[in-house]
C-alpha positions as CSV (number, residue, x, y, z in Angstrom):
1,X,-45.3,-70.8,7.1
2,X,-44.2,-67.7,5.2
3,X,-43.5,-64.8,6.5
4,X,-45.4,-62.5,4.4
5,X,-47.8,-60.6,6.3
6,X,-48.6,-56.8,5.8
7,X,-49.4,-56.5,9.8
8,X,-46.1,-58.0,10.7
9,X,-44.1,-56.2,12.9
10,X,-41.3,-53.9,11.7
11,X,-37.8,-54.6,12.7
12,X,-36.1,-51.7,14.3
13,X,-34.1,-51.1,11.6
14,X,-37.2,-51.7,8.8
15,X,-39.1,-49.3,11.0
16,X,-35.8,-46.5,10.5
17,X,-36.1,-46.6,7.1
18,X,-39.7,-46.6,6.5
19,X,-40.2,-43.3,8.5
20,X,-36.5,-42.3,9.6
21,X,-35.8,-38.6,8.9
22,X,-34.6,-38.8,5.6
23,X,-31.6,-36.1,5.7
24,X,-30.3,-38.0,9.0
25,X,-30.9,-41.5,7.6
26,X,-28.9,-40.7,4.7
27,X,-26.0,-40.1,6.1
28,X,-26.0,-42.4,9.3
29,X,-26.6,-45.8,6.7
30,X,-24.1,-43.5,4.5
31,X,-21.2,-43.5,7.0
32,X,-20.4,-47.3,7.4
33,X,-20.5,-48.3,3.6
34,X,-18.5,-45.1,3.1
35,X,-15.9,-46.5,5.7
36,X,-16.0,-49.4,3.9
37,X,-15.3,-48.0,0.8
38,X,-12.3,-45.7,2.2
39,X,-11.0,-48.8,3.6
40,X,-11.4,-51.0,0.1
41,X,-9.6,-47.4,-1.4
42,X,-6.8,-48.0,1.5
43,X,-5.7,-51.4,-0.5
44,X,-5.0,-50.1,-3.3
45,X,-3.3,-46.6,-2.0
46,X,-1.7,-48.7,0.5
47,X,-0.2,-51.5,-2.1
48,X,1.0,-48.5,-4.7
49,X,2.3,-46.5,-1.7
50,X,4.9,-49.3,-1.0
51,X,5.0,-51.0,-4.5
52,X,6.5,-47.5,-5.5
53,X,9.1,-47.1,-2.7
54,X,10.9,-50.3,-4.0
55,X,14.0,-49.7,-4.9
56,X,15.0,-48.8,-8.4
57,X,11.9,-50.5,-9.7
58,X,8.9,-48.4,-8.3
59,X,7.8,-46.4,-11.3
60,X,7.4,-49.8,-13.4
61,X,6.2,-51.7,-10.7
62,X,3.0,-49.3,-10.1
63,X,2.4,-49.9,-14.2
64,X,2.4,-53.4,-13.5
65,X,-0.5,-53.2,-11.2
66,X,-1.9,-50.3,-13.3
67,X,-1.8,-52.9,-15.7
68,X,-3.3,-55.7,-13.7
69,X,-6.3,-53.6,-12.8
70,X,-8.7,-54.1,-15.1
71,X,-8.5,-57.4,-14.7
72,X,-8.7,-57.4,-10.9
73,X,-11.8,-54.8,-11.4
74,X,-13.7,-58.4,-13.6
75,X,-13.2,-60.4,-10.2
76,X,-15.0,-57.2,-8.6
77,X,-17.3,-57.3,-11.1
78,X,-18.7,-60.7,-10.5
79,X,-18.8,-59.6,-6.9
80,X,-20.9,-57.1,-7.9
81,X,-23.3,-59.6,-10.1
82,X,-24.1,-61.4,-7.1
83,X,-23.4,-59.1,-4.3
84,X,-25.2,-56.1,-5.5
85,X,-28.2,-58.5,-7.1
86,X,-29.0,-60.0,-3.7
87,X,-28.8,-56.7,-1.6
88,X,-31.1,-55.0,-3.9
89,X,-33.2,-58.2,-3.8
90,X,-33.0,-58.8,-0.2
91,X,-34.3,-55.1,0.8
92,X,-37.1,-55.3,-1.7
93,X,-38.2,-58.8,-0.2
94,X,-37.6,-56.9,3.5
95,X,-40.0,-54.4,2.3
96,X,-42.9,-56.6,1.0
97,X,-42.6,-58.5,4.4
98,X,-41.0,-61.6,2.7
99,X,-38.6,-63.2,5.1
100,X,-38.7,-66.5,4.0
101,X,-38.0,-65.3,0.0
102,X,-34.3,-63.0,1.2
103,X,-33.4,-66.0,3.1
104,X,-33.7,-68.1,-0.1
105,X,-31.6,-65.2,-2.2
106,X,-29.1,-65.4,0.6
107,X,-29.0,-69.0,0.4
108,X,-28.5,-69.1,-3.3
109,X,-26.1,-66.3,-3.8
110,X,-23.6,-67.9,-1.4
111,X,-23.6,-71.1,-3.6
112,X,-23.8,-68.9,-6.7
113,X,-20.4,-67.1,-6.1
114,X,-18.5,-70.0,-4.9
115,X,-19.5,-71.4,-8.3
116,X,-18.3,-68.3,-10.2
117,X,-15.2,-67.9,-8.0
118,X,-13.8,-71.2,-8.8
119,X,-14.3,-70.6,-12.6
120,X,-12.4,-66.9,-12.4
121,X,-9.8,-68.7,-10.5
122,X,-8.9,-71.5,-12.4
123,X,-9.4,-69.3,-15.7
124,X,-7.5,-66.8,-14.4
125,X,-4.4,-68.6,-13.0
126,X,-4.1,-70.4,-16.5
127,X,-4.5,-67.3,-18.7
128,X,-2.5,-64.9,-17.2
129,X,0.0,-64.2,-19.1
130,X,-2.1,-63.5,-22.6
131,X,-4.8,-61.6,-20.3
132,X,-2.2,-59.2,-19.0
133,X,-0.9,-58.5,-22.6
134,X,-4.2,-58.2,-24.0
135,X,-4.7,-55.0,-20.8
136,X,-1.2,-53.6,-22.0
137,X,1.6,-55.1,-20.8
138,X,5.1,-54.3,-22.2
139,X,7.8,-56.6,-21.7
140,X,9.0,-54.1,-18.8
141,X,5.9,-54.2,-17.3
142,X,4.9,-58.1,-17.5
143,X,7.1,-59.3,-14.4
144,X,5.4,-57.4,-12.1
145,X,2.1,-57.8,-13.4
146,X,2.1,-61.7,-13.5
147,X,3.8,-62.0,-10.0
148,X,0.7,-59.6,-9.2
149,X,-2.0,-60.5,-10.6
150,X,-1.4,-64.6,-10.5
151,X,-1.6,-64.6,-6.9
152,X,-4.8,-62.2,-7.0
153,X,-6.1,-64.7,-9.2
154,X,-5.2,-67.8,-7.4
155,X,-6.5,-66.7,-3.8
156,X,-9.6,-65.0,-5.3
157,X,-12.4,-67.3,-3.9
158,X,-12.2,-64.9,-0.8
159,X,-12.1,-61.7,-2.7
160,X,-15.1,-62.7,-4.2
161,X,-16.9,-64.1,-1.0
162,X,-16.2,-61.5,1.2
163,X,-17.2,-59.0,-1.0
164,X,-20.7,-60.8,-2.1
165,X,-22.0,-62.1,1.0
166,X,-21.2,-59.1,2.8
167,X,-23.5,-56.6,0.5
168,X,-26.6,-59.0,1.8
169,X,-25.8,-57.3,5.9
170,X,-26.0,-53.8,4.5
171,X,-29.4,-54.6,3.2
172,X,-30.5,-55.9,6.8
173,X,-30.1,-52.5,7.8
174,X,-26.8,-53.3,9.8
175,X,-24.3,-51.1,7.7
176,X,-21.9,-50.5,10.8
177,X,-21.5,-54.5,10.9
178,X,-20.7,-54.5,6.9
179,X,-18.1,-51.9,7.3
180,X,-16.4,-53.6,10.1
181,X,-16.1,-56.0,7.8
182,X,-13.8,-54.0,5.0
183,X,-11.9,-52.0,7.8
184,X,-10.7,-55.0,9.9
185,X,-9.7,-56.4,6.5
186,X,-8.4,-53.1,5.3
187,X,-6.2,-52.7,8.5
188,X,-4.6,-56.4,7.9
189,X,-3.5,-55.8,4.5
190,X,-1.8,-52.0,5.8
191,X,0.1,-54.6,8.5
192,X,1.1,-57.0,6.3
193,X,1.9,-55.3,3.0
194,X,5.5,-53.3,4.1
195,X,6.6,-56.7,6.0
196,X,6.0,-59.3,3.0
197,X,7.4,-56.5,0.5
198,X,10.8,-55.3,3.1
199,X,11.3,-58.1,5.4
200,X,10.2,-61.1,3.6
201,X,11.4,-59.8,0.5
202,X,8.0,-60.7,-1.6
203,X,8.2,-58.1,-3.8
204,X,5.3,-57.3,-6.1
205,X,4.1,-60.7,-4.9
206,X,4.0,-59.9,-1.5
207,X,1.3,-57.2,-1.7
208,X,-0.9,-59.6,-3.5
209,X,-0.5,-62.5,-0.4
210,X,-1.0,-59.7,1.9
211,X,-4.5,-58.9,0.0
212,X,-5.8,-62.1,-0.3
213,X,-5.1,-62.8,3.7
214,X,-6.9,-59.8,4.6
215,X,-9.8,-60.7,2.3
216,X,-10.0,-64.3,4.3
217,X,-10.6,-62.4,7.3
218,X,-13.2,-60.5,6.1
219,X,-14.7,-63.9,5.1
220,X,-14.7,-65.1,8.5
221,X,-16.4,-62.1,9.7
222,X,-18.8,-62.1,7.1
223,X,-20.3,-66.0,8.0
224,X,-19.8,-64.8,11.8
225,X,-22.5,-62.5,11.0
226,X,-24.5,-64.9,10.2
227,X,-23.7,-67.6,12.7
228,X,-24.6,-64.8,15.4
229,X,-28.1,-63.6,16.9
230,X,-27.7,-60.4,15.2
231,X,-28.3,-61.8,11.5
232,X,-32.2,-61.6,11.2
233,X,-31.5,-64.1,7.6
234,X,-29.8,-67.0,8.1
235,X,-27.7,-69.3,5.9
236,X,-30.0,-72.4,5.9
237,X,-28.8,-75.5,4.3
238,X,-32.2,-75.8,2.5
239,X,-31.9,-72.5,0.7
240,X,-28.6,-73.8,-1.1
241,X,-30.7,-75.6,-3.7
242,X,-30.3,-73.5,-6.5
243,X,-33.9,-72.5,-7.5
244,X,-33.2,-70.7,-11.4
245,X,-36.0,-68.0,-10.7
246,X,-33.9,-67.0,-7.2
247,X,-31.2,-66.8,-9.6
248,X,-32.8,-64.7,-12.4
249,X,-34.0,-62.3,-10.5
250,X,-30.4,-61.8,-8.2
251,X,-28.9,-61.9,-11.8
252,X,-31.2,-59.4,-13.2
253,X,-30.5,-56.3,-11.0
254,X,-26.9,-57.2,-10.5
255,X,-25.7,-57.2,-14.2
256,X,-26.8,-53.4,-14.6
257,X,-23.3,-53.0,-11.8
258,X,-21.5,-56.1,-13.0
259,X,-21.6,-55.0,-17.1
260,X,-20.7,-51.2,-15.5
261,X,-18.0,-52.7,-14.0
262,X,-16.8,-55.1,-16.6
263,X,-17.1,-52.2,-19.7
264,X,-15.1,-50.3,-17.3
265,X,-12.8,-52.7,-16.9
266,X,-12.2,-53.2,-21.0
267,X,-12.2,-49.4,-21.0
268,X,-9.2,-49.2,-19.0
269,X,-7.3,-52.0,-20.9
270,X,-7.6,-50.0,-24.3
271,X,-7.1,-46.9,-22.3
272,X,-3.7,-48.5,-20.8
273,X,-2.7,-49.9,-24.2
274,X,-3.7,-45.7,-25.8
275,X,-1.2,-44.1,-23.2
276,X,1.6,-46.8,-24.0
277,X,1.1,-46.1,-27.5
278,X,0.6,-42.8,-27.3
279,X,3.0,-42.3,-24.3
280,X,5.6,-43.6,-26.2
281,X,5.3,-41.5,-29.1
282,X,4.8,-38.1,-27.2
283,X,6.8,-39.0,-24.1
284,X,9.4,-41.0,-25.3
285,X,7.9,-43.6,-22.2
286,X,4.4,-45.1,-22.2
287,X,4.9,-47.0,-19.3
288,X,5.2,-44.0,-17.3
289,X,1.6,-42.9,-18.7
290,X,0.4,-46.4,-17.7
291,X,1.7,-45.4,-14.1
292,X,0.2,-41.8,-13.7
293,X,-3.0,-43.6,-14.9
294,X,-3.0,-46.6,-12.0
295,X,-2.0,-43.5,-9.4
296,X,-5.0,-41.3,-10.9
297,X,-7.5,-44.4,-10.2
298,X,-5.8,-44.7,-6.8
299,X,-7.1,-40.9,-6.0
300,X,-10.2,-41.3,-7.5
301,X,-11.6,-44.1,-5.7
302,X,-10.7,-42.2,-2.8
303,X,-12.2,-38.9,-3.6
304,X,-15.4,-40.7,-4.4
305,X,-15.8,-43.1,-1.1
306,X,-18.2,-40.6,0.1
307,X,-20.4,-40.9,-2.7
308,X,-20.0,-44.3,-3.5
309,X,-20.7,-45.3,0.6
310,X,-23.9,-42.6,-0.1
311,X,-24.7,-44.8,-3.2
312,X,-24.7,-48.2,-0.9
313,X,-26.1,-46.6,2.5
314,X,-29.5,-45.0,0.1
315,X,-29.5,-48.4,-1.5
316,X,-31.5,-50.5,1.0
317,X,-33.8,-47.6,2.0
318,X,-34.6,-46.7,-1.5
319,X,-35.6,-50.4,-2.3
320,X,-37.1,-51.1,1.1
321,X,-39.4,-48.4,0.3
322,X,-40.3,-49.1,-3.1
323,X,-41.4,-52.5,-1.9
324,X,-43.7,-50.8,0.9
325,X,-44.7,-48.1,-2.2
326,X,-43.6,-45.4,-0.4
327,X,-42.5,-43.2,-3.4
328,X,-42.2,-40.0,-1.5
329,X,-39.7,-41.4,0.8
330,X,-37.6,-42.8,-2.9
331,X,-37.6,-39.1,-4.2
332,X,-36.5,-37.5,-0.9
333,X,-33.8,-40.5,-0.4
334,X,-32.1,-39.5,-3.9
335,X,-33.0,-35.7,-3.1
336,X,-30.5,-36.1,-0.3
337,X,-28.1,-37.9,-1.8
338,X,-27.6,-35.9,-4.8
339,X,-27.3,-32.7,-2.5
340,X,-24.6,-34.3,-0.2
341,X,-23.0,-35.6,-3.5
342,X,-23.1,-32.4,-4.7
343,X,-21.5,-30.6,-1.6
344,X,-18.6,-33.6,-1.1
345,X,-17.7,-33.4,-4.7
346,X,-17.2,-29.7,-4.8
347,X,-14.7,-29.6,-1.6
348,X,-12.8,-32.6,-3.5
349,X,-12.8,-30.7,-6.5
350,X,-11.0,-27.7,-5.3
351,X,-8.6,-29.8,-3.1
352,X,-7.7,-31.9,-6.2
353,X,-7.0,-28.3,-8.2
354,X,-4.4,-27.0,-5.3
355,X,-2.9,-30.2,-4.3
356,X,-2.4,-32.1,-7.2
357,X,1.4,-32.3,-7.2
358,X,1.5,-33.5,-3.2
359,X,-1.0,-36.2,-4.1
360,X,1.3,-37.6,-7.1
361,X,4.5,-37.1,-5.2
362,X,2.6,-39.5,-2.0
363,X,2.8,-42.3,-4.1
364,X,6.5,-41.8,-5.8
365,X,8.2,-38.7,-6.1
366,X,10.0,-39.7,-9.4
367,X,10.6,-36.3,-11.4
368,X,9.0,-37.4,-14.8
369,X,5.8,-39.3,-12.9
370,X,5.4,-36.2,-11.0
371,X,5.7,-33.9,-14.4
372,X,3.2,-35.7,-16.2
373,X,0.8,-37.0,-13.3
374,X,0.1,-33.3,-11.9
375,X,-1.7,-31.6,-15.3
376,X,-3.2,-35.4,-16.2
377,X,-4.8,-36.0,-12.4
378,X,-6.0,-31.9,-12.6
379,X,-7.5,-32.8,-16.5
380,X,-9.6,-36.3,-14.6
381,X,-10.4,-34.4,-11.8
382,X,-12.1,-31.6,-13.7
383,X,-15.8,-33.3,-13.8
384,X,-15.4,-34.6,-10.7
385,X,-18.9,-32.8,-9.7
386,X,-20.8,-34.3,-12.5
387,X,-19.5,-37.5,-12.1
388,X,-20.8,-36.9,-8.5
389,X,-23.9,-36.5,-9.2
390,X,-24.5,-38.8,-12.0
391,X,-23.6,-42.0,-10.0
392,X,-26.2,-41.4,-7.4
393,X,-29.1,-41.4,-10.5
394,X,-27.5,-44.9,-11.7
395,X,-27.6,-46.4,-8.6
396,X,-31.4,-45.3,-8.4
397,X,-32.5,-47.8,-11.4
398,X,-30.3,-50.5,-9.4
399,X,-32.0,-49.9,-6.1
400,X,-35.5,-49.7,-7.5
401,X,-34.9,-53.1,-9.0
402,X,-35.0,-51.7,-13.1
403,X,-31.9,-53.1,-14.2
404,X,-32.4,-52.3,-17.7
405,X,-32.4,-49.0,-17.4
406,X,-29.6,-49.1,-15.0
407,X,-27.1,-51.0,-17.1
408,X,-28.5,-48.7,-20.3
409,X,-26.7,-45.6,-18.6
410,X,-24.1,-47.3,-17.2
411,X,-22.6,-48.0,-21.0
412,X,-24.0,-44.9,-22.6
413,X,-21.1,-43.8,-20.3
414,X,-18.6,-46.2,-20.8
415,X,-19.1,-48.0,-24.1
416,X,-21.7,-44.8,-26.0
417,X,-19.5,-42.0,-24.8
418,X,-15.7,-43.0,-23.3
419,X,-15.1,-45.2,-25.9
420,X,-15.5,-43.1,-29.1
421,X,-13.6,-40.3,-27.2
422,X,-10.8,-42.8,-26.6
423,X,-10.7,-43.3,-29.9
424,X,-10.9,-39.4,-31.3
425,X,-9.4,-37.2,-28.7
426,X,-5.5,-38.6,-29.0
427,X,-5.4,-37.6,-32.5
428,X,-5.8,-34.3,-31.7
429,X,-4.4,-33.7,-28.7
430,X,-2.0,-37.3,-27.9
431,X,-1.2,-39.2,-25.0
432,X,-3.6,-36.0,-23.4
433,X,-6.2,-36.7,-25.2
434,X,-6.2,-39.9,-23.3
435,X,-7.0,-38.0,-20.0
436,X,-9.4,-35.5,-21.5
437,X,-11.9,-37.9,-22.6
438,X,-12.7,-39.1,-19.1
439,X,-14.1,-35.7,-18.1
440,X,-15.1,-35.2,-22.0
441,X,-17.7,-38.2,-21.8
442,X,-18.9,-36.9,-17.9
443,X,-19.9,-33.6,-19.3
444,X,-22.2,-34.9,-21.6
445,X,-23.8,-37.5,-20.0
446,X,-24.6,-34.5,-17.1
447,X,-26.8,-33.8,-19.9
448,X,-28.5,-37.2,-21.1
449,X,-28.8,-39.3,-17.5
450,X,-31.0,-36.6,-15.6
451,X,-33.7,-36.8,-18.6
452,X,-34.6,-40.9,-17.4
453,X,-34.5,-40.0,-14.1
454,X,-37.3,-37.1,-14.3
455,X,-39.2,-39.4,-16.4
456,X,-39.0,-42.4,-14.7
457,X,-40.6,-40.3,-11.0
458,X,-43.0,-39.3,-13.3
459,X,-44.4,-42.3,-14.1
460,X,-43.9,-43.3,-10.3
461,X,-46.5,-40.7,-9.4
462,X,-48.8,-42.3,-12.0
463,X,-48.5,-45.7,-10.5
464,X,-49.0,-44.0,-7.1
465,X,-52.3,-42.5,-8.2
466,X,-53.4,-45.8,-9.8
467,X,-53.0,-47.2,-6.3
C-alpha cells in the first residue's frame, strides 16, 4: 500500500526541517555538504599541489590537467543530471508523504547512471585524444593530459556512482552520512597521490589511479548506506525497472545543473584555447596562461565550498517544504542563505586581495606562473560577492523543482553573458581580457537574476492565498 498519507508520522529529520529554526538549520544541514565539498576541492588542490612539484615538468603538467578539466567537469555533469534530479525529486516526494514514489526515483536513478557511465566511458577512452585538442591542447601539453584524463575516463563508472547515488542521502535529511562519504574518499586520494606520483613513479597517471580508487570507496560507502538500518529508502530490485515518467521527471530538474555544468565546461575549453592564443601572443607562452587558469579554478572551488555546501544543505529543506506548501519556511531558507553567502564571500574576498601571491606560489613557485597568476587570480576573485550571492538564487529554481527557469539563468550566465565577453574583452585588453570577463559577466547578471527571483515569491504568495 502507498505510503501517502497526510497524517503520517514525520521522521525526525522531516520533522527538523518542517519546523527547525531556520537560521540553525541552515547551517547544521549546511556543514556536512560543505565538508563534502572542501573535501571534493581537496582532489583537485591536492593532485595540482603534487602534479606541480614534479620535477622539471610541473608548470606544463598543471596545463595538462587545466586542460583535461572541462572534460572531467562533463562526467560531473552527468553526475549532476541524475544526482541532483533525484535529490530534488526525492525531498519533494518526502514532503508530499510519498515513500513508496522516492524509493522508485532511487531505484531508477541507480540503473540510470550506470547506463550513462558506461557510455562516457567507452566514449571517452576512444576519443581522447581529439577531445583534449578540441579543450586546448598544445603539443607540450597533450602527454600529460592523455595520460590524465584516459585513466579519468576509463575508471569513471565510480566517479559517476559515487557522486549520484550519494546526492539521494542528503535529501533523507542525513547530510553528516553524505559527507563522510567525500571526506573518507578525499583523505584516500591525499594518501595515495604523493606515493603513485614519487615512489611508484606514475606520474601524471598516478594522480588519476589514485582518484578513481578513492572514488570506489566512496561507492562502497554509498550502497553501505543503503544496506544499513539507517537508510529510510531502500534499493529494491523492483524499482530498477525503468519507468520513463520516473525518468522524466529526475531528468527534468537535473538538466537545469547538468547544462550549467556542461556550458561551463565548453566555456572553459574556448577560454583555455583564448589564453593559449592570446597567451602566446602577449606572453610569449600560452601554456603558462592555461596553468594560472587550472590553479585559479583550484582556489575558487575552494573559496566557494561554503556556499556551494549552503547551496546542497538548503536544497532538501527548501523542497521538502515546497511539497508540504510551506512557503514561509522557502523564503526564510534562501533568506539565510543569501545572508551567510553574503558574509562568507566578503571574508574570502579580502583574503583573496592580500594573499594572492602565497596562494599561487602553494601550488608552484615558478617565477613567470607566480607573475602572471597573482594580478589574474585578484581580477577572478573581484566578484567573488556577487557570484556568492547569485548561486544561492539558482539553486532556488532547482530546489523548488522549476527547472526551466533554473537552467534559463544558469546560461544567461554562461552562454548570454561569458561567452560574448570571451569573445570581446581580449581585443581590447589580451590574454587579460580573458580573466576580466569572468567577473565582467557576474556583475551584470547581479543585476538580471534577482528580478526572477522577486517575481517568482510573488506569485508563491498568490498560490498561497488560492489555497
Amino acid at each position: 500500500m502507498q505510503e501517502n498519507l497526510a497524517n503520517r508520522e514525520l521522521t525526525p529529520d522531516e520533522q527538523r526541517m518542517a519546523t527547525g529554526h531556520m537560521p540553525s538549520l541552515i547551517l547544521k544541514n549546511s556543514i556536512p555538504p560543505f565538508l563534502s565539498v572542501v573535501a571534493t576541492s581537496i582532489y583537485n588542490i591536492i593532485d595540482r599541489f603534487w602534479v606541480g612539484r614534479i620535477e622539471d615538468v610541473g608548470p606544463d603538467a598543471l596545463a595538462g590537467i587545466g586542460i583535461a578539466l572541462p572534460l572531467m567537469n562533463v562526467i560531473i555533469a552527468f553526475s549532476m543530471l541524475v544526482g541532483f534530479g533525484s535529490a530534488a525529486r526525492i525531498s519533494i516526494s518526502l514532503g508530499e508523504r510519498d515513500v513508496d514514489r522516492a524509493e522508485k526515483i532511487l531505484g531508477n536513478s541507480l540503473v540510470l547512471i550506470l547506463i550513462i557511465a558506461a557510455f562516457v566511458s567507452i566514449f571517452g577512452t576512444i576519443y581522447a585524444e581529439p577531445l583534449l585538442r578540441l579543450a586546448g591542447a598544445t603539443d607540450n601539453i597533450m602527454p600529460f593530459a592523455y595520460d590524465y584524463f584516459t585513466v579519468i575516463a576509463f575508471g569513471s563508472v565510480f566517479s559517476f556512482v559515487a557522486f549520484a547515488m550519494s546526492h539521494p542521502i542528503r535529501a533523507l535529511g542525513n547530510a553528516k552520512y553524505f559527507a563522510i562519504t567525500q571526506i573518507t574518499g578525499a583523505v584516500v586520494n591525499m594518501i595515495f597521490t604523493p606515493i603513485v606520483i614519487f615512489s611508484f613513479g606514475w606520474g601524471i597517471a598516478g594522480v588519476a589511479w589514485a582518484t578513481i580508487a578513492s572514488q570506489f570507496i566512496a561507492c562502497i560507502l554509498v550502497f553501505g548506506y543503503y544496506l544499513s538500518e539507517k537508510s529510510r529508502l531502500k534499493l529494491r530490485r523492483k524499482n530498477f525497472k525503468i519507468d520513463l515518467k520516473v525518468v522524466l521527471a529526475i531528468l527534468s530538474i537535473g538538466v537545469a545543473p547538468f547544462v550549467m555544468q556542461s556550458a561551463g565546461s565548453a566555456i572553459m575549453a574556448f577560454a583555455n584555447n583564448l589564453l593559449v592564443e592570446y597567451g602566446l601572443r602577449d606572453l610569449g607562452n600560452g601554456d603558462i596562461a592555461v596553468s594560472v587558469m587550472a590553479v585559479i579554478f583550484s582556489l575558487y572551488i575552494m573559496a566557494f565550498s561554503p556556499v556551494i555546501g549552503m547551496n546542497q544543505g538548503s536544497q532538501p529543506i527548501i523542497g521538502f517544504n515546497i511539497g508540504a506548501k510551506d512557503y514561509s519556511r522557502v523564503r526564510d531558507a534562501l533568506k539565510w542563505v543569501l545572508i551567510y553567502s553574503f558574509a562568507i564571500m566578503s571574508v574570502m574576498f579580502v583574503l583573496v586581495m592580500i594573499f594572492a601571491e602565497q596562494m599561487i606560489i602553494m601550488f608552484n613557485p615558478d617565477a613567470e606562473l607566480v607573475a602572471i597568476g597573482t594580478p589574474a587570480l585578484r581580477i577572478v576573485f573581484s566578484s567573488s560577492i556577487a557570484i556568492g550571492l547569485l548561486m544561492p538564487m539558482v539553486n532556488f529554481f532547482t530546489s523548488i523543482g522549476r527547472a526551466k527557469m533554473s537552467m534559463f539563468l544558469s546560461l544567461l550566465r554562461q552562454i548570454l553573458l561569458l561567452l560574448p565577453l570571451y569573445n570581446i574583452m581580449p581585443l581590447f585588453f589580451g590574454v587579460w581580457g580573458v580573466f576580466m570577463a569572468i567577473p565582467a559577466a557576474d556583475f551584470i547578471a547581479m543585476i538580471i537574476i534577482p528580478i526572477f527571483v522577486v517575481k517568482e515569491f510573488r506569485n508563491l504568495k498568490v498560490e498561497l492565498t488560492h489555497h
